[in-house]
PALUMKE-822810 format. One record per residue (C-alpha): residue in one letter; x, z, y. Coordinates in steps of 0.05 Angstrom, whole numbers, padded with zeros to 5 digits. Each point is the difference from the previous one (the first is absolute). Layout:
<atoms>
<atom "A",<X,Z,Y>> ...
</atoms>
This chain:
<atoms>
<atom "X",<01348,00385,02782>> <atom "X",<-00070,00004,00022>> <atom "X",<00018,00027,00064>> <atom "X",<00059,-00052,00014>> <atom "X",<-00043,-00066,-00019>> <atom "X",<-00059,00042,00046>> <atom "X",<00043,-00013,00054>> <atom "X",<00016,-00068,-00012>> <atom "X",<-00075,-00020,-00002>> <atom "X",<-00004,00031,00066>> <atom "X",<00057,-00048,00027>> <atom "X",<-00037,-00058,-00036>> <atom "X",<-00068,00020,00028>> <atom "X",<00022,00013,00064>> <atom "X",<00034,-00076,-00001>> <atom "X",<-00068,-00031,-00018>> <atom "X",<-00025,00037,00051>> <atom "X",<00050,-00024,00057>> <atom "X",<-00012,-00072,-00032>> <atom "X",<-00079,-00003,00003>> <atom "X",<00016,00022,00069>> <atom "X",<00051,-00047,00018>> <atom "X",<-00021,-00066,-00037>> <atom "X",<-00062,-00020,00040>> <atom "X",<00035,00015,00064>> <atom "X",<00061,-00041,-00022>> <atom "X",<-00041,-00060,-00017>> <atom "X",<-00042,00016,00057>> <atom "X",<00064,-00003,00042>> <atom "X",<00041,-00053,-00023>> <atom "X",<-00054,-00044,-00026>> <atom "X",<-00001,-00024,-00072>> <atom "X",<00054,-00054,00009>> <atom "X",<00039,00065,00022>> <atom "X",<-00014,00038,-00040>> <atom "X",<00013,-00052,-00061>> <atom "X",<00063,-00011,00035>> <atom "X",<00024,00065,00002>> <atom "X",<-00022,00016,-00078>> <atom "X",<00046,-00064,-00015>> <atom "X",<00058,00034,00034>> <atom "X",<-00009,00072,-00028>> <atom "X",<00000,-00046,-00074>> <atom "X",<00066,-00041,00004>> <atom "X",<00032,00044,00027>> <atom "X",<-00017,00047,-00056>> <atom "X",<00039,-00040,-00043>> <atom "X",<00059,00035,00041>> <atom "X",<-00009,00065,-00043>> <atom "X",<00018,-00032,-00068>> <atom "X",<00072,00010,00031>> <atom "X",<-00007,00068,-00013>> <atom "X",<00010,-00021,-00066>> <atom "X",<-00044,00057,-00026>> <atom "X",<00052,00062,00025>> <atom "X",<-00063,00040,00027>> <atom "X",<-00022,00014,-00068>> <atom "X",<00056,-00003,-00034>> <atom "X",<00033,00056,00055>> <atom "X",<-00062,00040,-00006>> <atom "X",<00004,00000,-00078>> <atom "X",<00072,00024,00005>> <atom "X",<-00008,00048,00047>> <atom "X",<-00046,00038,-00034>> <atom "X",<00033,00000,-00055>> <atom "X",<00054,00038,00032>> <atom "X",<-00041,00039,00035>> <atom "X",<-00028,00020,-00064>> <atom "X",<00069,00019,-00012>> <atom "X",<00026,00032,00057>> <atom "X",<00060,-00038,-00001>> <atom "X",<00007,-00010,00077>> <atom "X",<00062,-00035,00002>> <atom "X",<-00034,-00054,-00048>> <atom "X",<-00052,-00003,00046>> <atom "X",<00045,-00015,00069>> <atom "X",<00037,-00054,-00039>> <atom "X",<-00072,-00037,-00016>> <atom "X",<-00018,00010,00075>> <atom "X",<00063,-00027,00023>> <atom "X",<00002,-00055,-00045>> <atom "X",<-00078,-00015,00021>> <atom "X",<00021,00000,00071>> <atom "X",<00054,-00044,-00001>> <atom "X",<-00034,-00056,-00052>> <atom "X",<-00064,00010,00054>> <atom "X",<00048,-00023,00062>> <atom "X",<00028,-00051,-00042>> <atom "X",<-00077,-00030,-00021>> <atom "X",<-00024,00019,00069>> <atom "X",<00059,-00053,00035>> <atom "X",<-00021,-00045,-00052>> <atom "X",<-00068,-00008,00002>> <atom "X",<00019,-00014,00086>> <atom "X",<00020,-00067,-00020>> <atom "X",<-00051,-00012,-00062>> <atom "X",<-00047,00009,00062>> <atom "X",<00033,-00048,00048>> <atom "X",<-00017,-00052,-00069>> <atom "X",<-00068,00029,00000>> <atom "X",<-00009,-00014,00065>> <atom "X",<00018,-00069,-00010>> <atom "X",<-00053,-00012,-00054>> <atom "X",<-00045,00041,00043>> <atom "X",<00005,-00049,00052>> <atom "X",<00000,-00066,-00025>> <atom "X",<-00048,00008,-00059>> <atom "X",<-00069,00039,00027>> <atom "X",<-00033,-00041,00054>> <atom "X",<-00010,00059,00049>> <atom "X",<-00046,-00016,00068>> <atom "X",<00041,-00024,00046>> <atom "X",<-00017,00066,00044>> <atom "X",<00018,00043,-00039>> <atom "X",<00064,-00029,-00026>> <atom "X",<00048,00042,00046>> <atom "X",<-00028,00056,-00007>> <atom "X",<-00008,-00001,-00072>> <atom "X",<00088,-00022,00000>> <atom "X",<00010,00064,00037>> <atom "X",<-00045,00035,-00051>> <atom "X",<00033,-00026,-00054>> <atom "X",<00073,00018,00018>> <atom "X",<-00017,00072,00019>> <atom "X",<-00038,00018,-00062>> <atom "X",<00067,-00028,-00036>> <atom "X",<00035,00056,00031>> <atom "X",<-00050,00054,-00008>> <atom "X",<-00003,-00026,-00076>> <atom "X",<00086,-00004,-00004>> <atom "X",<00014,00074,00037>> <atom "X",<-00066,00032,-00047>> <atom "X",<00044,-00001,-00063>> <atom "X",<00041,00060,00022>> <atom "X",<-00051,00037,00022>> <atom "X",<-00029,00007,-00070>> <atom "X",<00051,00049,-00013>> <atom "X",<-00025,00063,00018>> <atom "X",<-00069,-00006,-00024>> <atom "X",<00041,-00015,-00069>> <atom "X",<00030,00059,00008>> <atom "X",<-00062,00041,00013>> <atom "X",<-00047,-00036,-00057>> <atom "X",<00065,00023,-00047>> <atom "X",<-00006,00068,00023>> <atom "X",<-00083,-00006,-00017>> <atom "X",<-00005,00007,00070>> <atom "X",<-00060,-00043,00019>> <atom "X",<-00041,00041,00050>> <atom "X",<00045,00015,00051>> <atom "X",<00024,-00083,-00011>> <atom "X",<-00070,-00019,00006>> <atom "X",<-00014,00042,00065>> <atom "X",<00052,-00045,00030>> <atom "X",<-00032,-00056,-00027>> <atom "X",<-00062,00024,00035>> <atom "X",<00030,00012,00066>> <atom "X",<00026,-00066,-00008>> <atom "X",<-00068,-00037,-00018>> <atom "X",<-00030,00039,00064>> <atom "X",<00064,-00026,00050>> <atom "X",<-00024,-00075,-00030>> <atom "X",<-00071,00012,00016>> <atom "X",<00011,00022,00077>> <atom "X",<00057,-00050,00012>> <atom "X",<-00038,-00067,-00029>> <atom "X",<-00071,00020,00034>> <atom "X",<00046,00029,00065>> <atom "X",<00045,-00058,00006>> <atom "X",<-00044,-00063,-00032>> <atom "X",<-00059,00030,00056>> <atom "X",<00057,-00022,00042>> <atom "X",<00034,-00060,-00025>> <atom "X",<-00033,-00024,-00063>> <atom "X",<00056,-00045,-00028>> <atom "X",<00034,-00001,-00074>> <atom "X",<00070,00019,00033>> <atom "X",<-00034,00077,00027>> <atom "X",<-00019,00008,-00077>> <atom "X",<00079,-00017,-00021>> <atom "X",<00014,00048,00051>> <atom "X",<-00038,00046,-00029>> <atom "X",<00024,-00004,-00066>> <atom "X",<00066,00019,00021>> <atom "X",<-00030,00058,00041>> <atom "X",<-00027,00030,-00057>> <atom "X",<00057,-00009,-00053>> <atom "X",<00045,00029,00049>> <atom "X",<-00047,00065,00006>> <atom "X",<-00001,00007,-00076>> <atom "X",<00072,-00001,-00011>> <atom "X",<00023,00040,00056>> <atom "X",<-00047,00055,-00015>> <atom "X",<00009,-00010,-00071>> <atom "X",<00069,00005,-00011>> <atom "X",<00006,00065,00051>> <atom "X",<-00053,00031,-00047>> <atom "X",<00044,-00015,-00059>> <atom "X",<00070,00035,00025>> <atom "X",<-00033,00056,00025>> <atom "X",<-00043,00006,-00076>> <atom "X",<00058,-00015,-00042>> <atom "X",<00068,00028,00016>> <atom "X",<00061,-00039,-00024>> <atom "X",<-00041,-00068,00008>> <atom "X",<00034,-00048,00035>> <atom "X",<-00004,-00077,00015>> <atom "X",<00075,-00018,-00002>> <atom "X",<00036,-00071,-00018>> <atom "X",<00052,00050,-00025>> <atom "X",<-00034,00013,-00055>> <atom "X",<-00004,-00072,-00022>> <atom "X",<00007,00001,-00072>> <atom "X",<00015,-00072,-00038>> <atom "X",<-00021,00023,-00072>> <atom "X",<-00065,00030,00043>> <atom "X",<-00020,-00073,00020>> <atom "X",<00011,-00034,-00073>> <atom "X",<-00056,00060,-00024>> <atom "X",<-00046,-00011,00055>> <atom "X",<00008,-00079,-00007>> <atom "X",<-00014,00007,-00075>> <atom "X",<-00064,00031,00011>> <atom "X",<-00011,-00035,00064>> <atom "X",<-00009,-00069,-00022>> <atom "X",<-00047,00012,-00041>> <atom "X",<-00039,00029,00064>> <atom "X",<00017,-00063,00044>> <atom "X",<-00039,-00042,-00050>> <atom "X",<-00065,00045,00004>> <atom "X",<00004,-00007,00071>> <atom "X",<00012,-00074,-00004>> <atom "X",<-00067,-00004,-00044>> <atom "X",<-00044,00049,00044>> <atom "X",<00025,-00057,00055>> <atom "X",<-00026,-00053,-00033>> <atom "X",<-00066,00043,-00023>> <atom "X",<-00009,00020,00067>> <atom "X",<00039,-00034,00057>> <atom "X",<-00001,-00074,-00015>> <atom "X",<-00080,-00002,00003>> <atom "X",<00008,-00007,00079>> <atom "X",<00050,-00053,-00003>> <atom "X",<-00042,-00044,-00053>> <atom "X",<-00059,00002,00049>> <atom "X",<00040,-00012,00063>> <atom "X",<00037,-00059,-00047>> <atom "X",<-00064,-00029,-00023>> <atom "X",<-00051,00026,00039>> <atom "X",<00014,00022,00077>> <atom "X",<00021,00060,00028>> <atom "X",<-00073,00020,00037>> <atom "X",<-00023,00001,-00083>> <atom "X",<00053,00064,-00019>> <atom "X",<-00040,00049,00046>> <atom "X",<-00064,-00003,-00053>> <atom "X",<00050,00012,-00062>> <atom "X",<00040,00053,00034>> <atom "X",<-00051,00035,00019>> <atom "X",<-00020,00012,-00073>> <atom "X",<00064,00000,-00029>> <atom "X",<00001,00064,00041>> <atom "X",<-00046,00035,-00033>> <atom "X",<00046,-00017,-00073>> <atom "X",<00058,00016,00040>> <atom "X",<-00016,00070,00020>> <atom "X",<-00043,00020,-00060>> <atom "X",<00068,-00022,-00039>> <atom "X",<00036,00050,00047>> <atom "X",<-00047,00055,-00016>> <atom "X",<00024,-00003,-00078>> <atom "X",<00065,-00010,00027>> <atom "X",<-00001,00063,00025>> <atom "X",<00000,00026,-00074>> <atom "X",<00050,-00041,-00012>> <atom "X",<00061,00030,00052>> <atom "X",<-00016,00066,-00033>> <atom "X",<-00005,-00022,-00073>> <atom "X",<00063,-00045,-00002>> <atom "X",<00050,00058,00011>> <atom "X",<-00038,00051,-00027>> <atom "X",<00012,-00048,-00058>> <atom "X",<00066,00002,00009>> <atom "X",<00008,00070,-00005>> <atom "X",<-00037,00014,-00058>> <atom "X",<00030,-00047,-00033>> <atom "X",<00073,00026,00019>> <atom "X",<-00035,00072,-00019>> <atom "X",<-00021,-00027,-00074>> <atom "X",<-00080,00020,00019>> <atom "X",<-00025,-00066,-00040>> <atom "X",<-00067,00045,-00013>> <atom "X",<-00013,00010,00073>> <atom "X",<00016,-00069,00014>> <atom "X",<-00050,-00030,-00036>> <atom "X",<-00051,00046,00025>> <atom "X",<00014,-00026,00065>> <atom "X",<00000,-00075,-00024>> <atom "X",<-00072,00015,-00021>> <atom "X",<-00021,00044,00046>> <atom "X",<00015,-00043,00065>> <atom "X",<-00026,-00062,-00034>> <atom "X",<-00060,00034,-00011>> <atom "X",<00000,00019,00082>> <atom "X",<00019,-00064,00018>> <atom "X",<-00049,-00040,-00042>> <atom "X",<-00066,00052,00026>> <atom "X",<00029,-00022,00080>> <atom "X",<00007,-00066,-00010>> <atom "X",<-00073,-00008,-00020>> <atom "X",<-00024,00036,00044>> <atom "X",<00035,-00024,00057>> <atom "X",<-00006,-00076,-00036>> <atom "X",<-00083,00002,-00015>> <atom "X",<-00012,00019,00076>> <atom "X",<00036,-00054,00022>> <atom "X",<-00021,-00056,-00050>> <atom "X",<-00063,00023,00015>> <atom "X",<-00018,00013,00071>> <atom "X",<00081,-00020,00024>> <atom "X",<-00028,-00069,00025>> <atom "X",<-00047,00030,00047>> <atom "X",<00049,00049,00025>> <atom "X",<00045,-00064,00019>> <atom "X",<-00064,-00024,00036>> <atom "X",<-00008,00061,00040>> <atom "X",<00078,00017,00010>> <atom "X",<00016,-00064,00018>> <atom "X",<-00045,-00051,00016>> <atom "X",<-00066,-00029,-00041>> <atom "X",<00048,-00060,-00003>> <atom "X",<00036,00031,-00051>> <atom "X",<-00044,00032,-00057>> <atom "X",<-00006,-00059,-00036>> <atom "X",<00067,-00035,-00001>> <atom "X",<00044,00064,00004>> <atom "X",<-00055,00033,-00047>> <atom "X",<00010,-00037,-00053>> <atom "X",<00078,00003,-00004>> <atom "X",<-00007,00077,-00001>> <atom "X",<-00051,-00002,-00056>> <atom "X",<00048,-00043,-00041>> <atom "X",<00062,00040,00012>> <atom "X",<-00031,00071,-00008>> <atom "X",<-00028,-00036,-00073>> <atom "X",<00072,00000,-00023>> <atom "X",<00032,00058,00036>> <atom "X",<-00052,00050,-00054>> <atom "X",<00049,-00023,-00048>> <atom "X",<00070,-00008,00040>> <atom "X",<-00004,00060,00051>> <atom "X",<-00003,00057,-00050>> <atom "X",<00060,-00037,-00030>> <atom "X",<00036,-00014,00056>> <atom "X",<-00007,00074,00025>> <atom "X",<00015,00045,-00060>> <atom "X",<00034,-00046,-00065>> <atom "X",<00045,-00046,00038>> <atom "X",<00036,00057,00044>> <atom "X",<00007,00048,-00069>> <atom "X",<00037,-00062,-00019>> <atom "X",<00047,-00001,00048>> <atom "X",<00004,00082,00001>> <atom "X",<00022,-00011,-00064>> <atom "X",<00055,-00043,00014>> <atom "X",<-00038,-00055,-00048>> <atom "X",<-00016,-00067,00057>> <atom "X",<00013,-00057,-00041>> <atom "X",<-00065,-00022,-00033>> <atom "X",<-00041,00020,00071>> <atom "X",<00045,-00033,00043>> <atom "X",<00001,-00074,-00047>> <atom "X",<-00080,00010,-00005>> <atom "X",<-00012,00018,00070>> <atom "X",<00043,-00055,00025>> <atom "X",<-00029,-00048,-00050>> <atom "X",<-00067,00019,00028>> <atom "X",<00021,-00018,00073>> <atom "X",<00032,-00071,-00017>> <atom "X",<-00064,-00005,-00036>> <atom "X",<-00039,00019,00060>> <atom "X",<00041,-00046,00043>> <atom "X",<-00017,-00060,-00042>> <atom "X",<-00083,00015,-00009>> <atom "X",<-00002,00006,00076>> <atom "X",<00033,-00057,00011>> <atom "X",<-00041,-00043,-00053>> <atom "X",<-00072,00042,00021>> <atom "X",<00007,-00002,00074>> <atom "X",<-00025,-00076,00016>> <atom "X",<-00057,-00001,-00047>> <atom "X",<-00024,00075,00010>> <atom "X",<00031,00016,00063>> <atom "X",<00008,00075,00018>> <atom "X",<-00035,00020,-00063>> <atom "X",<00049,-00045,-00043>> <atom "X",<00060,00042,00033>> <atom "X",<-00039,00066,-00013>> <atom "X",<-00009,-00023,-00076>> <atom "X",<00081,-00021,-00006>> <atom "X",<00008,00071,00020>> <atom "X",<-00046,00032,-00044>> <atom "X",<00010,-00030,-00068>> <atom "X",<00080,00023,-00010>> <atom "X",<-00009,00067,00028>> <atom "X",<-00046,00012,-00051>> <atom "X",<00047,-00031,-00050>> <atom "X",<00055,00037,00018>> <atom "X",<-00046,00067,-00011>> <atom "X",<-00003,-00007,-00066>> <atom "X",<00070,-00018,-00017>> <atom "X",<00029,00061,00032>> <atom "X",<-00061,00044,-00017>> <atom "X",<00016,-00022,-00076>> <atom "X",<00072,00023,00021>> <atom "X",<-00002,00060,00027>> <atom "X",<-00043,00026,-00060>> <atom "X",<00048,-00023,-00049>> <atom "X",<00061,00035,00048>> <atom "X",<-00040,00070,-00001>> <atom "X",<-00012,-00005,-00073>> <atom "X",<-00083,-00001,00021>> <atom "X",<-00049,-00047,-00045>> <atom "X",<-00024,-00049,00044>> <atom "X",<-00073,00010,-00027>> <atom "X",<00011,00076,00010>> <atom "X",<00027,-00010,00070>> <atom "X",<-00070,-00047,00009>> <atom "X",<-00047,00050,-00044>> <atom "X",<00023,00054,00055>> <atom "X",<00001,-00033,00067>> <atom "X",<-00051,-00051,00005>> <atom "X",<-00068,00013,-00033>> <atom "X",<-00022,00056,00042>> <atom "X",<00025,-00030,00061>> <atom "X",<-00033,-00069,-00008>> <atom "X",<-00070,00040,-00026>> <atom "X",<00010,00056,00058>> <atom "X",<00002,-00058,00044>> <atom "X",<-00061,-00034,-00010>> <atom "X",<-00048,00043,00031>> <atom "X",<00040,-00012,00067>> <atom "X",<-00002,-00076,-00014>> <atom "X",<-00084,00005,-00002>> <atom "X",<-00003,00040,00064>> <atom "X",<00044,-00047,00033>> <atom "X",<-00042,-00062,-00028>> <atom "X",<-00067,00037,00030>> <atom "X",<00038,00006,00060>> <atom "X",<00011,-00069,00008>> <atom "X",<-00061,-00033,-00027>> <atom "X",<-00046,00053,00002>> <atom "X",<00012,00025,00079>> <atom "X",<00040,-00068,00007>> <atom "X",<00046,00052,00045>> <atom "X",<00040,-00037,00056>> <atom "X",<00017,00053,00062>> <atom "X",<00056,00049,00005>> <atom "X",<-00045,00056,-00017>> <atom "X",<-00030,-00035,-00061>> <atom "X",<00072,-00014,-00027>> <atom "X",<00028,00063,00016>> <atom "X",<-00060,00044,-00040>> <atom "X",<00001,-00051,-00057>> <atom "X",<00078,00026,-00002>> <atom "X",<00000,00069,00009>> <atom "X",<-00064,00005,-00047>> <atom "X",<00032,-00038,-00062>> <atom "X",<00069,00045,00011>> <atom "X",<-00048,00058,-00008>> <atom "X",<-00028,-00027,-00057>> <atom "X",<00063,-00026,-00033>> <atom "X",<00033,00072,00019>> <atom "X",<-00057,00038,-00040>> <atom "X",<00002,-00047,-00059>> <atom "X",<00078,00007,00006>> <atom "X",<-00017,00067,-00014>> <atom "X",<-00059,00006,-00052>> <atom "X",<00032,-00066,-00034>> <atom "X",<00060,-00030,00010>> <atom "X",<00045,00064,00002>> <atom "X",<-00046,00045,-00048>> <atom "X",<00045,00041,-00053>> <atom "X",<00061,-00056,00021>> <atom "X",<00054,00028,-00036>> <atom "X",<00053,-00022,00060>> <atom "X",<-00036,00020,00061>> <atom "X",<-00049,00063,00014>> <atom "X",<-00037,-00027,00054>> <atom "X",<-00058,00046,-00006>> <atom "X",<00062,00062,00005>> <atom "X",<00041,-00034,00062>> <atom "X",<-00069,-00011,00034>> <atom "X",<-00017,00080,-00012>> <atom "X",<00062,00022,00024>> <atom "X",<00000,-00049,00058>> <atom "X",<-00065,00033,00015>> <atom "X",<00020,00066,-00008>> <atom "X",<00065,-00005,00045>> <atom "X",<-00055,-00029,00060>> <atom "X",<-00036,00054,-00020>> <atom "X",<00053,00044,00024>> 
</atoms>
């Protein structure tokens, strides 16, 4: 496992890395209006993907399952049927995006110079977003097989073809259409390569409408639904933030929340990275009857998830605002600082959640409570940012965000113990106390940082980060991990060295 959600950290790293290269060019090179414009676009159109209605998970679940099996003639029928409900969805979410469009248009008061090439924009990112559904396949079909390295080297290569193109072709041309372009670029790339990878790894596979199985569709439906509602709520959570501002505020505002939300966004995709591995690895030992070794991983990756989050989370409540200033422009610390110091407040509590208990759930075929909280949570958000956002302004939105995504933590935290047959206070006794004390000597040396050297260059923020990792990895070590009866850090580190060594 370690070595599977290893490389997906790498992917997720190597993301944040193309995107604090690519963010202040972008806004460099469109301009904020722009750049709010195109961030509007990339967030109703979004709202196409709920016509997946949750198959991606649902298909991955399944396939794993008979994987886990080796029942390959099970496993061509759920492909099949995948492929042919994915060409159905993709045709369909074509003319929810003409509607879109529509809304699009007549709704947001987009600057008049922009306004034809943000309709171009629009349209093409409808079809990037319409033909991607199909194209999940394969890397279903890999992350069944527990084959996440080789899936994430693609993902690389692909992250690398979107770096050249958009600093290549926006050099060039720096319009929102070349970035739509670009989109397509890339998901074309992943699939292609993807998918030859896949026929040539697993013999027998195929991607056939042949195989199109009726009483294959009702199965992946029943779980599915449930999935389509999670993804409605992380929409709301996530995506509808732009559109409030753009509603209520103006478009040239979005820039200073996005550019925060980032931050949320992509530490949220590190601990998802746990998730894609735990979820059918769930699955399986579930199938296999290894409730023992199932809760071990329940603890043990809440545990991992909880120690990243803060440290990840301090540095940037901390000394995040000044980054902003320095990444960005000094514009930007305070207004954009502050949203990221109110979101990373609540994601201590919701990303742990959100990366380890909620996809156990669904590995376990048990989405009902999650997906009625988590959806709860978005309406919820939906209706503070609405209320907050004229008296507070960006803040308020940030708040209407924050408040049900720690709510919804708890609920499915409560959950998940209860499912796993784990005391809540024992699941607590064992995951948080040494992380939250192990973490306070990193929260001092970041506080000297900032008020003690007042630290404001690249080279002041960069050796206040690499010196509190060091010292959160050797209290990690002394600590946190010390005789942890799930995870021999001290023994992994030894052999690690040992094998270098060599």
């Amino acid at each position: 496992m370690f070595r599977s959600i290893g490389s997906n950290w790498a992917v997720t790293l190597a993301t944040v890395a193309v995107v604090y290269v690519l963010m202040p060019f972008l806004l460099r090179t469109l301009g904020e209006e722009g750049y709010g414009t195109w961030t509007l676009i990339t967030s109703v159109t979004a709202y196409l993907s709920l016509l997946v209605l949750g198959v991606p998970m649902a298909s991955v679940r399944y396939f794993a399952q008979h994987a886990a099996e080796g029942d390959r003639q099970r496993m061509n029928e759920a492909i099949g049927s995948c492929t042919g409900l994915y060409l159905i969805m993709g045709a369909a979410a074509l003319l929810v995006g003409a509607g879109l469009f529509a809304f699009f248009d007549l709704t947001y008061e987009i600057p008049a110079a922009l306004r034809s090439e943000a309709r171009l924009a629009f349209g093409l990112v409808v079809l990037q977003v319409s033909a991607g559904f199909v194209t999940q396949i394969p890397f279903a079909i890999m992350a069944a097989y527990q084959d996440f390295v080789l899936r994430n080297v693609i993902l690389m290569g692909s992250l690398l073809l979107r770096l050249g193109l958009t600093l290549g072709l926006l050099t060039f041309n720096g319009t929102m259409v070349f970035l739509a372009v670009i989109q397509i670029a890339c998901l074309a790339f992943e699939f292609s390569v993807c998918w030859l990878l896949v026929r040539r790894r697993y013999p027998g596979i195929r991607m056939s409408l042949t195989d199109f199985d009726r009483r294959m569709v009702r199965r992946i439906f029943s779980f599915s639904l449930y999935v389509l509602m999670l993804s409605l709520a992380g929409r709301l959570a996530f995506q509808t933030d732009s559109l409030v501002i753009a509603a209520f505020l103006d478009v040239g505002r979005i820039p200073y929340y996005a550019v925060a939300n980032s931050f949320v966004v992509y530490l949220m995709e590190f601990l998802v990275a746990i998730a894609a591995v735990v979820m059918p690895m769930a699955t399986t030992l579930s199938a296999q009857g290894k409730s023992a070794e199932l809760r071990e991983m329940f603890l043990r990756w809440s545990k991992i998830a909880l120690s990243l989050t803060l440290m990840a989370g301090l540095f940037l409540m901390v000394l995040g605002p000044r980054f902003i200033g320095w990444w960005i422009d000094p514009a930007f610390e305070g207004p954009a600082g502050e949203i990221l110091q109110i979101l990373m407040v609540s994601s201590l509590v919701f990303l742990p959640v959100r990366g380890v208990a909620l996809p156990i759930l669904m590995g376990l075929g048990k989405p009902g409570l999650p997906t009625i909280a988590f959806l709860a949570a978005g309406v919820l958000n939906l209706g503070l940012s609405l209320l907050l956002v004229r008296p507070l302004g960006l803040p308020g939105v940030a708040l209407g965000t924050a408040v049900p995504n720690v709510l919804f933590a708890l609920v499915v935290l409560g959950y998940a113990c209860r499912e796993l047959q784990i005391p809540f206070v024992g699941y607590l006794r064992y995951v948080v106390p040494r992380a939250v004390i192990g973490s306070l000597p990193a929260l001092a040396l970041l506080l000297w940082f900032r008020l003690g050297l007042e630290v404001h260059s690249v080279v002041g923020l960069a050796g206040a980060g690499l010196a509190m990792a060091l010292l959160f990895g050797v209290t990690w070590v002394l600590f946190v991990y010390r005789d942890d009866p799930y995870l021999d850090l001290r023994g992994h580190l030894a052999r690690l060295l040992a094998w270098s060594a060599a």
